[in-house]
ZADO-1210 file (C-alpha; in nm, 4 decimals, padded with zeros to 6 digits):
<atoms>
<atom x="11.5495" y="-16.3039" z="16.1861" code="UNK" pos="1"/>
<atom x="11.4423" y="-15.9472" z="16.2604" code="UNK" pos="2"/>
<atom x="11.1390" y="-15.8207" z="15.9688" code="UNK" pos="3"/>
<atom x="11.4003" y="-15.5590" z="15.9039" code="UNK" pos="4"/>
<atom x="11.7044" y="-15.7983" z="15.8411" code="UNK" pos="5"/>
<atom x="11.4110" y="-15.9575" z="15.6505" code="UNK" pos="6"/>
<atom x="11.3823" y="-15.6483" z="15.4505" code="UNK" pos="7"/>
<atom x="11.7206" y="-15.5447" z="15.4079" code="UNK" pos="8"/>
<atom x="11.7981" y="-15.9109" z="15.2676" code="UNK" pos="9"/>
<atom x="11.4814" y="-15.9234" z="15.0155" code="UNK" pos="10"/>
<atom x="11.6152" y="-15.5433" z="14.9014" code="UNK" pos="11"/>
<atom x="11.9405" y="-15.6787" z="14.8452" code="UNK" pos="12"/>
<atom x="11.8558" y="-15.9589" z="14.6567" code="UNK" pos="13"/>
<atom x="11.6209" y="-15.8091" z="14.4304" code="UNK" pos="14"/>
<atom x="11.8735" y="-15.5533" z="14.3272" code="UNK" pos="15"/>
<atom x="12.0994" y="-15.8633" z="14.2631" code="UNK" pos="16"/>
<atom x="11.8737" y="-16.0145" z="14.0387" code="UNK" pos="17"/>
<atom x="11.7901" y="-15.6945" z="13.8726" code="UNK" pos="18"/>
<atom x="12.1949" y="-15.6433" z="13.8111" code="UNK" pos="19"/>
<atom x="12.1583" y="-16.0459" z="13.6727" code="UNK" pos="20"/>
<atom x="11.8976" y="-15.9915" z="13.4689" code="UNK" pos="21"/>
<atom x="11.9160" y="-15.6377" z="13.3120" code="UNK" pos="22"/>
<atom x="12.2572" y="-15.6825" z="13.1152" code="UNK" pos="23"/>
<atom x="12.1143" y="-15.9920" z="12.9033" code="UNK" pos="24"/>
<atom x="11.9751" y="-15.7653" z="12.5992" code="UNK" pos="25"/>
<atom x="11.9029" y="-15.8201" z="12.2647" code="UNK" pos="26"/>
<atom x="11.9533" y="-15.5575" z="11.9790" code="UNK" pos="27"/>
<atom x="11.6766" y="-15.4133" z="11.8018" code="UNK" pos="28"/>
<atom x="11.8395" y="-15.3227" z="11.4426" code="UNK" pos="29"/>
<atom x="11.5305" y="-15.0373" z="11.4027" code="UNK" pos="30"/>
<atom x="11.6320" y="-14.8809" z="11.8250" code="UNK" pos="31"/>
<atom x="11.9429" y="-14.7550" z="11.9546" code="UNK" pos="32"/>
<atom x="11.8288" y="-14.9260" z="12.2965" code="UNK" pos="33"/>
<atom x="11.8441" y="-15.2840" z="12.3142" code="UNK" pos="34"/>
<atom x="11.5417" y="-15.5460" z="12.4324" code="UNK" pos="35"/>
<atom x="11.6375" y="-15.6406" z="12.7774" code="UNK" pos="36"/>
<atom x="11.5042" y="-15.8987" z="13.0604" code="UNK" pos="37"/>
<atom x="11.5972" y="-15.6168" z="13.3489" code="UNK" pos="38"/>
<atom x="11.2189" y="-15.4521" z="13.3246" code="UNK" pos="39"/>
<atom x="11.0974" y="-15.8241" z="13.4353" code="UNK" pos="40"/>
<atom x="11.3382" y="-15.8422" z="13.7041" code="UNK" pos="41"/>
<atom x="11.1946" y="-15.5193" z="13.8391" code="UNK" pos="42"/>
<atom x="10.7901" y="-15.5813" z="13.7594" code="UNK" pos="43"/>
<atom x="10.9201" y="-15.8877" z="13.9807" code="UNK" pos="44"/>
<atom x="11.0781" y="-15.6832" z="14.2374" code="UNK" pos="45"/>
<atom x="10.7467" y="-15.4918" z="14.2447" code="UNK" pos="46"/>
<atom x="10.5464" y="-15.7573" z="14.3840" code="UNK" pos="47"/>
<atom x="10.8605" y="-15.9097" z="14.6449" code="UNK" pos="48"/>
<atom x="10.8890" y="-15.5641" z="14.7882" code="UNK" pos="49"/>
<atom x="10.6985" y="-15.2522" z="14.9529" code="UNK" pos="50"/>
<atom x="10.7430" y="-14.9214" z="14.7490" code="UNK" pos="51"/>
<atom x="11.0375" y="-14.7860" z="14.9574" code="UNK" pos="52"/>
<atom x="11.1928" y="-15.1103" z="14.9235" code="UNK" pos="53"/>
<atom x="11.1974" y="-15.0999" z="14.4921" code="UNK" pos="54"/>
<atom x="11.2846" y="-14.7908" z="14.5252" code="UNK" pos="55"/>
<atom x="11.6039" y="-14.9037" z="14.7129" code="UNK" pos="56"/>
<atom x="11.6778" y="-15.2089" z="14.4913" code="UNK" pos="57"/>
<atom x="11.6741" y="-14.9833" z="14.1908" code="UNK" pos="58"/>
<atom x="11.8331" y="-14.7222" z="14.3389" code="UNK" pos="59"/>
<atom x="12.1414" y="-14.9588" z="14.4258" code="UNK" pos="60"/>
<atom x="12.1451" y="-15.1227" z="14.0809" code="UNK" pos="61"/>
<atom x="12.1363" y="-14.7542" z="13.9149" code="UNK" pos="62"/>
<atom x="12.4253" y="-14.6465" z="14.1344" code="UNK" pos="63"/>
<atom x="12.6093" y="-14.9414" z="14.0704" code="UNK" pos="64"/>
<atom x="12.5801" y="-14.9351" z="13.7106" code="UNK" pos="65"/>
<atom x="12.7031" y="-14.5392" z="13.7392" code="UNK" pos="66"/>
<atom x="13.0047" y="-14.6207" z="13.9402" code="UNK" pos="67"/>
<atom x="13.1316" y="-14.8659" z="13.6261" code="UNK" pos="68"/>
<atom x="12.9570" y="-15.2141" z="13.7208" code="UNK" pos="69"/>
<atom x="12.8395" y="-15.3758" z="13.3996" code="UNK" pos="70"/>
<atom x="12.5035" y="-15.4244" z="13.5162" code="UNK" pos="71"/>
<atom x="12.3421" y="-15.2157" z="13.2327" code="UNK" pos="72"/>
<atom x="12.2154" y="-15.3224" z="12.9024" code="UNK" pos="73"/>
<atom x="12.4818" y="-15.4833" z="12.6914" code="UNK" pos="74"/>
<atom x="12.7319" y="-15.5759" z="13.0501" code="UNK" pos="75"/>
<atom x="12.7726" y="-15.1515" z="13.0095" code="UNK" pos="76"/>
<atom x="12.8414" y="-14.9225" z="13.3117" code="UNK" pos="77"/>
<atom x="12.9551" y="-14.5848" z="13.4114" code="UNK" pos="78"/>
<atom x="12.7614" y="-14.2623" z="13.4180" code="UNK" pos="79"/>
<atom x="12.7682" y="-14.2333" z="13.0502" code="UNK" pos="80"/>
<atom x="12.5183" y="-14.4496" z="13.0409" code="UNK" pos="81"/>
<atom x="12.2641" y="-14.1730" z="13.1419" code="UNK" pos="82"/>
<atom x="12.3874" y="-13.9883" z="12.8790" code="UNK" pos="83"/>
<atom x="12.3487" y="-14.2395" z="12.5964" code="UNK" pos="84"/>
<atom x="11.9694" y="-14.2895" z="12.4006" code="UNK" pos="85"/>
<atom x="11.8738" y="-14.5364" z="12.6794" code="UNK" pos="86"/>
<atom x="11.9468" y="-14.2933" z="12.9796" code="UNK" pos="87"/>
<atom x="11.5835" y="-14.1831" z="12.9941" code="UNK" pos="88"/>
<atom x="11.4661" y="-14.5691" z="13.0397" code="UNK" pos="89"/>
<atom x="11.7188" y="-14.5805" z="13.3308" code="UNK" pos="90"/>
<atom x="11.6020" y="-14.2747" z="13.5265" code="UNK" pos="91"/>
<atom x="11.2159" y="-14.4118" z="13.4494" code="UNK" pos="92"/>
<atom x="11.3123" y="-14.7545" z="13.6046" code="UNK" pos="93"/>
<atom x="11.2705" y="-14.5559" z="13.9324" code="UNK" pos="94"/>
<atom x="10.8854" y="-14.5006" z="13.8464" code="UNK" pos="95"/>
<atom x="10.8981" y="-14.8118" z="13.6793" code="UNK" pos="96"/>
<atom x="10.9583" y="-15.0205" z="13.9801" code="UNK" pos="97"/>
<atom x="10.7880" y="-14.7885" z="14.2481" code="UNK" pos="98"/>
<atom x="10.4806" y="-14.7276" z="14.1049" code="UNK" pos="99"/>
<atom x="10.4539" y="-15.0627" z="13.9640" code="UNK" pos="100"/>
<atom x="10.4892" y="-15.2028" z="14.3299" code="UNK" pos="101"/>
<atom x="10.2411" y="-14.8956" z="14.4712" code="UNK" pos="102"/>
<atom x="09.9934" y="-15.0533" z="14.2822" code="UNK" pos="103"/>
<atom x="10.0647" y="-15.4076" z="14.3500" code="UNK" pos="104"/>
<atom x="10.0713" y="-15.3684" z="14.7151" code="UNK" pos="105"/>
<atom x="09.7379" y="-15.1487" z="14.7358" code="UNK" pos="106"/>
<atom x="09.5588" y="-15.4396" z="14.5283" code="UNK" pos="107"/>
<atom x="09.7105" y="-15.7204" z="14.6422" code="UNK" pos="108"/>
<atom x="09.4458" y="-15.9712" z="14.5415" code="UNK" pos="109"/>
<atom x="09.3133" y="-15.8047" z="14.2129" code="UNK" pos="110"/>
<atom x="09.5735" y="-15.9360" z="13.9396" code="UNK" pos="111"/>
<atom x="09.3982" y="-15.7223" z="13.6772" code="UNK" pos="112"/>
<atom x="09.4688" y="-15.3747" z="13.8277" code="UNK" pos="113"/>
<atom x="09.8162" y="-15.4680" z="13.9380" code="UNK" pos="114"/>
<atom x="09.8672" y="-15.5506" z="13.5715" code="UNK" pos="115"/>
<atom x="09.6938" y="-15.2164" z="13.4994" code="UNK" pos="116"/>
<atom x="09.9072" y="-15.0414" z="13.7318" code="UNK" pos="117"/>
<atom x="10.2079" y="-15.2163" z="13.5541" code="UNK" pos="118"/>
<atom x="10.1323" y="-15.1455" z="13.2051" code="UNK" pos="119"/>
<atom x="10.0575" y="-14.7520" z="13.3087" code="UNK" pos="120"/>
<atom x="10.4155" y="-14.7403" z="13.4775" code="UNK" pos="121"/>
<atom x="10.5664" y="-14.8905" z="13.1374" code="UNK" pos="122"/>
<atom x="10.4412" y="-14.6409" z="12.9575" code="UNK" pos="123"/>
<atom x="10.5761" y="-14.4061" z="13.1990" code="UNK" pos="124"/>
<atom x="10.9063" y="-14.5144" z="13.1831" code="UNK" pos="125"/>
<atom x="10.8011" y="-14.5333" z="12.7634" code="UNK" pos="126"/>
<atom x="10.7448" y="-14.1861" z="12.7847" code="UNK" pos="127"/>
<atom x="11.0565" y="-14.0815" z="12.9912" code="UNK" pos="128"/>
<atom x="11.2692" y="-14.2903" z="12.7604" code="UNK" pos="129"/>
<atom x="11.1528" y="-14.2134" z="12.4699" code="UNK" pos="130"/>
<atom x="11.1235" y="-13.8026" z="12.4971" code="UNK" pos="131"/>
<atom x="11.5654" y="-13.8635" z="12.5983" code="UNK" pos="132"/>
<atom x="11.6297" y="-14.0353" z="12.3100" code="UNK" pos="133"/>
<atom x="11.4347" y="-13.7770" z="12.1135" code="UNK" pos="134"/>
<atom x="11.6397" y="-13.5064" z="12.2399" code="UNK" pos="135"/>
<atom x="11.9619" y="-13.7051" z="12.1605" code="UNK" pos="136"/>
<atom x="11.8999" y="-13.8070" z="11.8580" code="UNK" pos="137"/>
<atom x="11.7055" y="-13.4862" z="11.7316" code="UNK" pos="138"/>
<atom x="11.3892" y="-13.6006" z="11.6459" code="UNK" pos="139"/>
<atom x="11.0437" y="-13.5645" z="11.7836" code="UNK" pos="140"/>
<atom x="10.8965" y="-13.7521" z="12.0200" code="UNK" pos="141"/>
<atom x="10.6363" y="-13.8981" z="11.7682" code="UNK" pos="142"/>
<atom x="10.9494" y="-13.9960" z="11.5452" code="UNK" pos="143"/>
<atom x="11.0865" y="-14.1142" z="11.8164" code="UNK" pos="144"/>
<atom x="10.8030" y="-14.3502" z="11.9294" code="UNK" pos="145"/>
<atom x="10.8265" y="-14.6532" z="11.7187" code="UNK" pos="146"/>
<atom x="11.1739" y="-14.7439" z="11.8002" code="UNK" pos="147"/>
<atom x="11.1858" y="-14.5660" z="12.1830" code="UNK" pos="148"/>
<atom x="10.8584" y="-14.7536" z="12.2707" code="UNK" pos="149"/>
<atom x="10.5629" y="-14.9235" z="12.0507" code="UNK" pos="150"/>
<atom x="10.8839" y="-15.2078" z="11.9512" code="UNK" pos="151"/>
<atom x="10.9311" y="-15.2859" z="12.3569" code="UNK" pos="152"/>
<atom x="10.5570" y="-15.3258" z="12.3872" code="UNK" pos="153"/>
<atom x="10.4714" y="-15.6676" z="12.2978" code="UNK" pos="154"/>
<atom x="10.7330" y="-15.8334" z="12.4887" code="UNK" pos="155"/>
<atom x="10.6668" y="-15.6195" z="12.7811" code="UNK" pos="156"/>
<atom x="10.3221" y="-15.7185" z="12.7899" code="UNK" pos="157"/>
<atom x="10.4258" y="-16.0817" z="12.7782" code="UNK" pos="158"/>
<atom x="10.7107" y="-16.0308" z="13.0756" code="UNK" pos="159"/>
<atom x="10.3699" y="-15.8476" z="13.3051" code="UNK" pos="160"/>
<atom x="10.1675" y="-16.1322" z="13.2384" code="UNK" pos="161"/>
<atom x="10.4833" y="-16.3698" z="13.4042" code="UNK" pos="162"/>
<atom x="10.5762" y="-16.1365" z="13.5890" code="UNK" pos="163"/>
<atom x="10.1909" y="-16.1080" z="13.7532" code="UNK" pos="164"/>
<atom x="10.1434" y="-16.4627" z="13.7906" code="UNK" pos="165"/>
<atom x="10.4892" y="-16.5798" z="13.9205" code="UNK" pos="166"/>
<atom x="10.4954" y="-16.2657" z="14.1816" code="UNK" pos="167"/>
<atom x="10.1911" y="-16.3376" z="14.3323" code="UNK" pos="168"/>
<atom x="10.2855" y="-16.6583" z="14.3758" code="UNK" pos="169"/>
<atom x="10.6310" y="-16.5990" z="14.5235" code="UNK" pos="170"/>
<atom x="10.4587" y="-16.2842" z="14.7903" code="UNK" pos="171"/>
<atom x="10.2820" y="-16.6176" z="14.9263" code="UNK" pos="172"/>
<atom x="10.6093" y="-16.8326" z="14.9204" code="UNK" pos="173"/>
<atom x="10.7429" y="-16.5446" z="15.1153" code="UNK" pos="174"/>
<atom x="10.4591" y="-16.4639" z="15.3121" code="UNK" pos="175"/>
<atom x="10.4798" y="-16.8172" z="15.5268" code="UNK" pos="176"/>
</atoms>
């Protein structure tokens, strides 16, 4: 196989997984957006795939999620979604997973600045997420914060920690 059938397959399989993954959410009674396993799909996709690459895998899974697939939080699609609170967390999943796998793929053998370069993208995405739900839900962005962000963090920390030591581990698997 051809490295860019390669490609095109890894692409398409981590925006599979990412459509698997993100739906399975929890509900937060204190946030209108729900605890979901789709940011580990993508720190994962980070580490399978070059920037352009995530950018592509979350690219498709956005764009299928707007045309109506359920892939979204909850088994939710349609372009409403980027409407609701959690629209801002969707657009961020674009610097989520890109700069996430920018890092990753500059450091590939320093674990602690990938999970650096993780964590800063998070808060990113946070940030993004968190200033759209603000605006819907007209608050500030410091009222905002506890149930847009600082209740995501804990987990999200835990799901970079797997995340780091199961995608370095899979680059080598794929590597051979």
């Amino acid at each position: 196989m051809t490295s860019k059938s390669t490609t095109l397959i890894h692409t398409a399989l981590m925006s599979a997984m990412i459509c698997i993954f993100a739906p399975i959410s929890i509900p937060i009674p204190i946030s209108p957006v729900a605890l979901t396993l789709g940011t580990f799909a993508m720190y994962l996709t980070a580490y399978v795939l070059p920037p352009k690459q995530a950018l592509s895998a979350i690219g498709i899974y956005l764009l299928l999620g707007a045309i109506g697939l359920p892939v979204f939080s909850g088994y939710l699609g349609g372009i409403s979604r980027f409407a609701a609170p959690g629209g801002g967390y969707l657009v961020g999943f674009l610097l989520l997973t890109t700069l996430s796998s920018v890092c990753i793929h500059r450091f590939p053998t320093k674990p602690l600045i990938q999970l650096c370069g993780m964590f800063l993208a998070t808060l990113m995405t946070y940030c993004l997420g968190t200033a759209w739900m603000a605006y819907l839900t007209h608050t500030s962005f410091w009222q905002s914060l506890p149930m847009g962000a600082l209740v995501f963090l804990p987990l999200d920390i835990i799901k970079m920690l797997i995340a780091c030591f199961l995608g370095n581990r899979l680059r080598q698997y794929l590597a051979k």
